[in-house]
N, C-alpha and C positions, 0 to 999 in steps of 0.2 A: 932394233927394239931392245929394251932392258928389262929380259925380264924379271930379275928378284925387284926393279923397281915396279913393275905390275904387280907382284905380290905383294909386297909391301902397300903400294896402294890399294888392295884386293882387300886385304886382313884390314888397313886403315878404317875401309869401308863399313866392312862387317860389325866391325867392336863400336861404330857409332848407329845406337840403337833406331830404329826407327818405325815399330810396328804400327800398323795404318792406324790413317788420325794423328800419328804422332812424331813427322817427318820432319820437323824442323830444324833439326841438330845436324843430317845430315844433307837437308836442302843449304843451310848456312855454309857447311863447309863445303859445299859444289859449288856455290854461288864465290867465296874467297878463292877459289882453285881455279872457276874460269877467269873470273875478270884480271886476276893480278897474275898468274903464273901462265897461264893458257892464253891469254889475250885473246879473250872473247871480242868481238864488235860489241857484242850491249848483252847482256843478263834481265831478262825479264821474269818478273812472277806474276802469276795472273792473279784473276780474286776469286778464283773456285772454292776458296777457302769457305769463303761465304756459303755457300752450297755443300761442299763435302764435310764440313767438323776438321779440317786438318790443320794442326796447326801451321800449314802455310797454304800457298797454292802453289801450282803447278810450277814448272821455269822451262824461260825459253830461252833456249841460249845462242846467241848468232855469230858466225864465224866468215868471214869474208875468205875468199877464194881467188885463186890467181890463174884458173883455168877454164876458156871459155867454154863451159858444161853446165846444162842443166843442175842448179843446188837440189840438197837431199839434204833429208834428216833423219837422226837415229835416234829412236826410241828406249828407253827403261825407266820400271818405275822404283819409285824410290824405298814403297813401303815394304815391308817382312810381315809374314805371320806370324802367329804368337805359337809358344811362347819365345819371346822375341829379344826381352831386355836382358842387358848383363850378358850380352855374347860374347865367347872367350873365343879364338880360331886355334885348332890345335893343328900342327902342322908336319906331316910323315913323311918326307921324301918330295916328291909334288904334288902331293894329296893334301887337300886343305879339308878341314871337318871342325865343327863343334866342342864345345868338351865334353857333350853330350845330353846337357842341362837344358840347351834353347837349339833352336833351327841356325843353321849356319847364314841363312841371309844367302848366299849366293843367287839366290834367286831375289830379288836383280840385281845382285852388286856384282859377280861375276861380269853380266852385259857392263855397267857404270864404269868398271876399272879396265876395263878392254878399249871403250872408247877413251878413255883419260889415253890411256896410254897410245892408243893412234892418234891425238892429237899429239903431245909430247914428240911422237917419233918425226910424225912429217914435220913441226918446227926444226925440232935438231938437224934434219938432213935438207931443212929450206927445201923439200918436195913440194911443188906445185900440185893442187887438188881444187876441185869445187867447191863452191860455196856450198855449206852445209849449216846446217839446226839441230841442235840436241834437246830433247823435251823428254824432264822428266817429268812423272805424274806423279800424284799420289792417289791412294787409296785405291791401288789398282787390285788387292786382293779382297777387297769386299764389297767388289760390282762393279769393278771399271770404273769406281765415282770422278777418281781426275778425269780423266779421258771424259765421262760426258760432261764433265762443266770446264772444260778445256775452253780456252776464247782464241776459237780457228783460227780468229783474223789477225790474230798475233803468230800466226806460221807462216812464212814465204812460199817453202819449199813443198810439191806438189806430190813429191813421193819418195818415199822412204822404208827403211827396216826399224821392224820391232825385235831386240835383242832378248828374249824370253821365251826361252825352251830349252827342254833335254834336248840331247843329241848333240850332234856337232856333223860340221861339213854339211848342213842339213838345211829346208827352206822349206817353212812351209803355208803353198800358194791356195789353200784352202782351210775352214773353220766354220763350224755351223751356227747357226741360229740358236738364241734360248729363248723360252718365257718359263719364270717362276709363279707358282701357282700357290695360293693358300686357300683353306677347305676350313672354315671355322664351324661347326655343328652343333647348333645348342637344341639339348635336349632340356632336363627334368629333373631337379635335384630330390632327394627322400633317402629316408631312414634304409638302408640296404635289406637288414634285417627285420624290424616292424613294417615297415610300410611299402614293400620292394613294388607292388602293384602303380602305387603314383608318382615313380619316378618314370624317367627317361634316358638309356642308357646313351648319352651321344657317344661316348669309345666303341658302343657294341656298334653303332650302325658306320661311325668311320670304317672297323673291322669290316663291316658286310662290302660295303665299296671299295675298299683296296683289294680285297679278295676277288673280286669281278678285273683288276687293272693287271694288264702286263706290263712287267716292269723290266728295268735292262734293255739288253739290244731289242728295239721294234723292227728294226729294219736294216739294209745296208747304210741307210743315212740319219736314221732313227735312233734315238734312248730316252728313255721315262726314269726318274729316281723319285721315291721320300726319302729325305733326309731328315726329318724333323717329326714328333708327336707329343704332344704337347698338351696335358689334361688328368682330371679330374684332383681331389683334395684328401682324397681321405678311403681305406679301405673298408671302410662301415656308411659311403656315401655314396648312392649312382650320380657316378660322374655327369652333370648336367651342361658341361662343354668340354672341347677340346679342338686341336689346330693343328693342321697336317702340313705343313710346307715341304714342296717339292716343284719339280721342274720338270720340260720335256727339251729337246734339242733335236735340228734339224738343219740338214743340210739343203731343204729345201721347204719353201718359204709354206705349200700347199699343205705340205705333211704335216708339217708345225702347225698349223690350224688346225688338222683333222685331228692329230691326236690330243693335244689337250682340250679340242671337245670331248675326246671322248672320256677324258679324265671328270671334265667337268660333268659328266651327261654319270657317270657310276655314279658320283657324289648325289648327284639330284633323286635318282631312281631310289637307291637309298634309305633317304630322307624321306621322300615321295611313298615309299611301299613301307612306311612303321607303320603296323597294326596295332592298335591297344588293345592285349591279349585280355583284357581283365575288365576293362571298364573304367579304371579308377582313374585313370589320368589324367587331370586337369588340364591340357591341352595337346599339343603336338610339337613336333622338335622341326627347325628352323636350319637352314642352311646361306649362308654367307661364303662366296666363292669369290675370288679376283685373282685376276692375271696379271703379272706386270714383264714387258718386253723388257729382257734381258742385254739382250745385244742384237745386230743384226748378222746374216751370215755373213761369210769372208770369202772372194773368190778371183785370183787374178790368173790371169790365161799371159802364155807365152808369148802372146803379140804384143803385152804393154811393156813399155820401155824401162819400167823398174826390173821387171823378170829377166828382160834382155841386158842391165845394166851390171847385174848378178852376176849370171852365168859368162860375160864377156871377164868380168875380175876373177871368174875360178879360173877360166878357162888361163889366164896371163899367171897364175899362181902354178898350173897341171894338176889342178884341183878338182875333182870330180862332187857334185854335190847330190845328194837324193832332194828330190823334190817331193813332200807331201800334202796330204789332206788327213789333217787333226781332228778330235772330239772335244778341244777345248777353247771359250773365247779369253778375247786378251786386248789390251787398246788398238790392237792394230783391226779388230772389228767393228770399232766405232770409226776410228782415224780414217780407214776406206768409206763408212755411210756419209762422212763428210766431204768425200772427195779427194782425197788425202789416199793414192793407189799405195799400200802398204804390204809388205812382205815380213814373215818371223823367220830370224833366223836362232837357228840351235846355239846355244852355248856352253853346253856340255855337261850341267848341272844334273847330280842324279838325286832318287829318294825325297825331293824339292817334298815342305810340307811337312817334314819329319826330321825329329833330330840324329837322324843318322844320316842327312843329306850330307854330299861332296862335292868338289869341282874338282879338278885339273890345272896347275899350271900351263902343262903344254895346252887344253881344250881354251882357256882365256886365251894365249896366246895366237892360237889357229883363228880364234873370233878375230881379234883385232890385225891380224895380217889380210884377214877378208875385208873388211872396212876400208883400212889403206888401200887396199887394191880397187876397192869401189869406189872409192874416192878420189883416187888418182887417177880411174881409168880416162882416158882420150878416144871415149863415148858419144 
């Protein structure tokens, strides 16, 4: 392995901007990298573009194999959170960061430049390995959107890792469920001061039903957040709407039912129990509620042949790896509802989300000595 030339391709990665929706600068130059340098079998884009806003779609990229092994594919996505454009990579020792201005992208371009670089390596040393598929997505930080308009049937390969997560030496064979919830509450607009009788406070009664919700941990498998509120115009006006978006998550499919029942069941009682203390109100306040399924959960057990194909490549490394159950989804939650037994591995990335995020030269390079190893294994 070379690795200032994985840094090099690492920092290439970073400085070609790509926050979600906006992937095409750095889809174009994966798509020049596989086909002419990599010698991809074939380079394909789907048309989820159609569906996501991005300006590309997804890429499937296919690579022939010369060892008779189940093929695999490795997952990352291609887009950055914002603020995302005009990334500089500033570079300490083998610490890679920001200049501080935008998020360093490592998240996923740490995964992108680990598998570039295990491709490059087993060429160089003509290493015999499995047929594999690289798919990256887009728009994977604002709902998984590649991954759900992914076109399956343009993947071969039956199981794979998704390169996206802190940690390192790490796998993780679990991930829960979400559904995101919005509470829209229309009350009663009026004069605050003249007229405060025929209004309708929709902020006051959202406040009555979040104050009835437990939020944060519900459970050992359970979490409830708002992240969002969103309402009223004017502080001389009772606010006559407002919009609470928030989620619940679960690691198990029942819980996830119950509790954003019970999210929804506040909201109604709420709504349901305003009194017009006074008389004057020209009508009653209104509640509008939807749910929309997020992702499904994540769960692979130690019997299916990706976890055993894993642990057979630390094991050939003396590689010891922790195996977890995460609070967060990621393609590899959809990639499994499709069939598709899928595993996350760490890649060493910390702070992700923030512009004081880092990676590691050596944490990329431990990623892509894992890959070649799962890749080459004689499995």
């Amino acid at each position: 392995m070379n690795r200032e030339r994985l840094a090099a391709t690492f920092v290439q990665l970073c400085e070609t901007d790509s926050p979600s929706r906006s992937e095409g600068q750095v889809a174009n130059l994966l798509k020049g990298l596989c086909a002419k340098e990599l010698g991809a079998e074939s380079v394909i884009e789907d048309n989820s573009a159609a569906s996501t806003g991005s300006e590309c779609g997804n890429l499937i990229v296919r690579f022939a194999g010369s060892l008779d092994a189940p093929a695999l594919f490795f997952n990352c996505h291609m887009d950055t959170v914002q603020p995302g454009v005009g990334i500089k990579v500033r570079r300490e020792g083998n610490t890679f960061t920001s200049s501080g201005n935008t998020v360093l992208g490592g998240d996923d371009k740490a995964g992108i430049a680990a598998l570039i670089e295990m491709i490059r390596t087993l060429k160089e040393n003509k290493t015999p390995h499995a047929p594999f598929e690289l798919i990256f997505t887009t728009c994977e930080e604002i709902g998984l959107l590649g991954a759900k308009h992914l076109d399956f049937s343009l993947v071969h390969s039956r199981m794979g890792y998704a390169l996206d997560s802190s940690g390192i030496d790490l796998a993780i064979i679990g991930a829960p469920a979400a559904n995101r919830f919005t509470a829209e509450i229309h009350g009663l607009a009026a004069h605050a001061g003249l007229h405060p009788g025929k209004g309708i406070s929709a902020i006051q009664l959202a406040a009555q039903a979040m104050a009835q919700l437990q939020l944060g941990r519900l459970d050992a498998e359970s979490t409830a957040n708002i992240g969002l509120i969103q309402g009223g115009t004017a502080t001389n006006i009772i606010p006559e709407q407002v919009r609470i978006d928030g989620e619940v998550r679960s690691h198990d499919a029942a819980k996830l039912a119950h509790y954003t029942a019970m999210v929804e069941a506040a909201f109604r009682a709420a709504v349901a129990g305003w009194q017009d203390q006074t008389g004057q109100a020209p009508g009653r306040p209104s509640l509008d509620f939807t749910v929309e399924a997020q992702y499904p959960a994540l769960r692979i057990t130690e019997a299916q042949p990706v976890w055993q194909r894993l642990a057979h490549a630390a094991r050939t490394l003396g590689r010891p790896l922790d195996y977890i159950v995460a609070g967060g989804g990621s393609d590899a939650n959809i990639f499994n509802a499709h069939g598709l037994a899928t595993m996350i591995l760490g890649i060493g990335m910390t702070d992700v989300h923030t512009t004081g995020e880092s990676v590691t030269l050596e944490a990329m390079a431990r990623t892509a000595e894992l890959t070649i190893s799962t890749i080459t294994a004689r499995f």
